[in-house]
C-alpha positions in Angstrom: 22.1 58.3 -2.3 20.0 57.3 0.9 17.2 55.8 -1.6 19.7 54.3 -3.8 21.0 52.2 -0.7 18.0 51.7 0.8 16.5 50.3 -2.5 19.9 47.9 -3.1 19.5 46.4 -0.2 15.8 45.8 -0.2 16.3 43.9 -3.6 19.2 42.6 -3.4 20.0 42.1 0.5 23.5 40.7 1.5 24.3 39.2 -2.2 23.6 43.0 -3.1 26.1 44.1 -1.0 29.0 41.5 -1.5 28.2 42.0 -5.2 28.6 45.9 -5.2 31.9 45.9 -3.3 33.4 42.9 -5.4 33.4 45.5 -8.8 34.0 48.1 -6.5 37.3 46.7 -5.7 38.0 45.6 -9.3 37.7 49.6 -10.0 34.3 50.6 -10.8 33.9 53.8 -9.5 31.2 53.4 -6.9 31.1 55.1 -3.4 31.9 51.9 -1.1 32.1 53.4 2.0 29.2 54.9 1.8 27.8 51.8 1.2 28.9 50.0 4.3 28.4 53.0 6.4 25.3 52.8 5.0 24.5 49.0 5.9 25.7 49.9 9.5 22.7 52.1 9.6 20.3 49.4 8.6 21.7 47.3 11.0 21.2 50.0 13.4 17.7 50.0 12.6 17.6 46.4 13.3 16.8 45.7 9.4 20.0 43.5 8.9 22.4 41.6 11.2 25.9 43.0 12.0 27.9 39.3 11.7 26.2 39.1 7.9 26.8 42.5 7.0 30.3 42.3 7.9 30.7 38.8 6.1 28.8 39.5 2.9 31.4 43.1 2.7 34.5 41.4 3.4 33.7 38.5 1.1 32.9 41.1 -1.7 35.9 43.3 -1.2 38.3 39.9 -0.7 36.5 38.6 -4.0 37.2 42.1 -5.9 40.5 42.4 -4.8 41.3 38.8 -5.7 39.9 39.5 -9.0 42.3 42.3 -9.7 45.5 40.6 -8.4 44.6 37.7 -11.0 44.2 39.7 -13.6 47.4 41.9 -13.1 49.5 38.5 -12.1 48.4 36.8 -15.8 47.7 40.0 -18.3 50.5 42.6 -16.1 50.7 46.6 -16.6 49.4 46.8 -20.8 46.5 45.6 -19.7 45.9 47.8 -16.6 46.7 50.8 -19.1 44.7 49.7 -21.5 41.8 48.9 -20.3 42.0 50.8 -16.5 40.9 54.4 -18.0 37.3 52.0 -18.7 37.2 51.5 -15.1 38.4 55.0 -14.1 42.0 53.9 -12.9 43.6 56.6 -14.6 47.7 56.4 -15.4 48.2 59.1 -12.4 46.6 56.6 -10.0 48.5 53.5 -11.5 51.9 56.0 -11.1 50.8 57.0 -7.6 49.9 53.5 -6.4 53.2 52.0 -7.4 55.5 55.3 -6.2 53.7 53.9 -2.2 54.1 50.6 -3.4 58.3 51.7 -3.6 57.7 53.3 -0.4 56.0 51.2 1.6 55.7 47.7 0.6 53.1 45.1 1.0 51.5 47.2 3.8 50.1 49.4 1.4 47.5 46.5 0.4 46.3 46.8 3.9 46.4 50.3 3.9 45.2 50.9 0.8 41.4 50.2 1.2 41.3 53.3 3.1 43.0 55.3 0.0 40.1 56.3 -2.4 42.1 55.7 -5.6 44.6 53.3 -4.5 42.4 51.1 -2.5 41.3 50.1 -6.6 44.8 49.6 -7.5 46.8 47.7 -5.2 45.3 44.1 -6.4 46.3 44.8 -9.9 50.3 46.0 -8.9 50.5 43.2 -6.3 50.2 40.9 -9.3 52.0 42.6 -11.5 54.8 43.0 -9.1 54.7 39.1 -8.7 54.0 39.4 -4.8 53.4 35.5 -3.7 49.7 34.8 -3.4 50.0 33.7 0.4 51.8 37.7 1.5 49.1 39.1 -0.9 46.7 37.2 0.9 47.6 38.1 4.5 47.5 42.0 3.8 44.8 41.8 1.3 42.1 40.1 3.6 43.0 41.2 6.7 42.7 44.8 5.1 39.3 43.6 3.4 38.2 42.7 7.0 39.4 45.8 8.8 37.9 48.4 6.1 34.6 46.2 6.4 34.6 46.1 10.4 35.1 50.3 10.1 32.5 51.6 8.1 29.8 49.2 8.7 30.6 50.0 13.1 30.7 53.3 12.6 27.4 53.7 10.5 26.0 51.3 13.8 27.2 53.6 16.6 26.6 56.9 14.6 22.7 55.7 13.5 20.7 58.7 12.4 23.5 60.6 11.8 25.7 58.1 9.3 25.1 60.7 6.5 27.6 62.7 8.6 30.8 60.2 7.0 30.4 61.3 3.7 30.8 65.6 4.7 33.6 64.6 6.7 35.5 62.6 3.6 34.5 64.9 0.7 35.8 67.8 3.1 38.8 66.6 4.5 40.0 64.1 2.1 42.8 61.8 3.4 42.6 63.8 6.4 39.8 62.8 7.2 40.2 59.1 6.8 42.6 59.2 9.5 40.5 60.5 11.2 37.4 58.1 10.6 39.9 55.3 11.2 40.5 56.9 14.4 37.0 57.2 15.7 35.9 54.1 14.6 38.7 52.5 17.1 38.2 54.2 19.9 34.2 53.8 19.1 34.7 49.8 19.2 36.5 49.8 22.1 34.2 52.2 24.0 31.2 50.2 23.4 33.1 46.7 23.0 34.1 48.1 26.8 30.7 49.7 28.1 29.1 45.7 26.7 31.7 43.8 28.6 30.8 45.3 31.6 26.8 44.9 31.9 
């Protein structure tokens, strides 16, 4: 996966990566945080710049997610059944996705980027559910920015080691999102700190 990424980015450079998250988003099944944890290693290595790398993945993640709301907004829940099992969104995530949606509102956009499943989702039953394009947009992009900020600090500050992400995910599932969540906070504010006082 290393060479994949590696390769992507040489090609391709920021358009690559705001270009990968952006169908990402819309629901191809591609391993986005990977990706940015990825990019934070390059930037790491000095290869890329951290203001860019954040920009070009929000951008692609707010462009994907836009995408989807659109299309659930004007074509609503046939469509997404139809056509969802091409992009591997699968009538157990669409039913999963709008049981949260009953629980939890329009926080779930926000929190959804951090779902694997839902985060490719959320766009499409915001529109259908006829959420206003301005409260879509608040939770949306401010999610887009948070998810992009986490993964693409913590492949920065963990460097060699940003492999390490991807065992903790595939072995502790939502678990250990919260957990990555967790660390990457306390990771920005440690070295946001430690900077702000040399």
């Amino acid at each position: 996966m290393e060479q994949q990424f590696a390769q992507l980015i040489s090609e391709y450079g920021y358009p690559g990566i705001f270009i990968f998250l952006a169908v990402g988003i819309v629901g191809l099944p591609l391993p986005d945080e990977m990706l940015m944890t990825f990019v934070g290693y390059t930037v790491y290595q000095g290869k890329m710049s951290y203001p860019l790398a954040v920009v070009s993945a929000f951008s692609g993640s707010a462009v994907g997610i836009t995408i989807s709301y659109l299309l659930g907004s004007k074509l609503g829940l046939p469509f997404l059944k139809k056509f969802g099992p091409k992009l591997h969104i699968t009538e157990r995530k669409i039913q999963r996705t709008h049981d949260l949606f009953e629980k939890y509102g329009s926080i779930l956009i926000f929190v959804g980027y951090f779902i694997p499943g839902v985060r490719h989702v959320t766009g499409y039953i915001s529109g259908i559910a006829n959420i206003g394009i301005r409260k879509f947009g608040l939770f949306a992009y401010s999610g887009a920015l948070a998810w992009s900020l986490t993964f693409i600090s913590l492949g920065r500050e963990l460097g060699e080691n940003w492999y390490l992400v991807q065992e903790y995910l595939h072995r502790y599932g939502l678990f250990g999102f919260a957990l990555v969540i967790i660390l990457a906070t306390v990771m920005f504010i440690y070295f946001k700190f430690r900077r702000g006082n040399t």
